[in-house]
N, C-alpha and C positions, 0 to 999 in steps of 0.2 A: 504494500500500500504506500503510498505516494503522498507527505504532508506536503503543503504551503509553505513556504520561510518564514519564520518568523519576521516579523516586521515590530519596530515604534508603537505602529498601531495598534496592533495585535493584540501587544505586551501589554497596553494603556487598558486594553478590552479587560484581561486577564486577571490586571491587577485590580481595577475596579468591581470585579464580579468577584473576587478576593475578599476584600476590602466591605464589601456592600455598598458602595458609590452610585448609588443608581443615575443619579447627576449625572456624574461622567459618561457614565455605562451611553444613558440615552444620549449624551452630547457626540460619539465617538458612533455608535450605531447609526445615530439621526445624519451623520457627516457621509453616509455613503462608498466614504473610504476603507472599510474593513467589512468583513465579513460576520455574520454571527454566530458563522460554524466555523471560524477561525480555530486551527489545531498547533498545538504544539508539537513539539518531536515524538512525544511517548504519544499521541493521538489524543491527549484530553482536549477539552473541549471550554468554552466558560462556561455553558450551559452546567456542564458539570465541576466547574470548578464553583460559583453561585451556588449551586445544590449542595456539595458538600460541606462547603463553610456556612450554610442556614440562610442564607441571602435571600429568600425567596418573592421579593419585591423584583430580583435581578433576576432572577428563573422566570417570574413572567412576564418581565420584559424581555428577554431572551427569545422568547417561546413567539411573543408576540412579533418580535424583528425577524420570527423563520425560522429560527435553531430547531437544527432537527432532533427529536427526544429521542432516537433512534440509535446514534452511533455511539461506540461502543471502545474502549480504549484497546489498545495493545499489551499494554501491560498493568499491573495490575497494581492500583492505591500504594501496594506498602515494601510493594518491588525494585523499585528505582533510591540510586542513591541520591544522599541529602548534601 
């Protein structure tokens, strides 16, 4: 499977659904420039990075900008080093 590069953007996306920035989330989303199914190298997702840290203001915004609830990581929460 084949990610995106990571970008600026991307990263802004990530860390605000992180964070729970919904502000941001939607400022970066609303910009047209990133995607909402933007992935990182292990395949997570914001959708699922929102989800896991409780954000759920950012999940359905997420949901709402098209993230798809569908994909699925490659590796797994507690696999990857820190």
């Amino acid at each position: 499977m084949s990610f995106k590069k990571e970008t600026p953007l991307a990263n802004a996306v990530f860390w605000a659904a992180r964070k729970g920035n919904l502000a941001l989330l939607q400022l970066l989303l609303n910009s047209g420039r990133v995607d909402a199914d933007c992935r990182d190298s292990y395949g997570t997702t914001a959708l699922m990075v929102a989800s896991y840290s409780g954000h759920y203001d950012c999940v359905k915004e997420l949901i709402m900008q098209g993230a798809d609830i569908n994909y699925q990581r490659e590796v797994c929460w507690g696999n990857e080093t820190q």
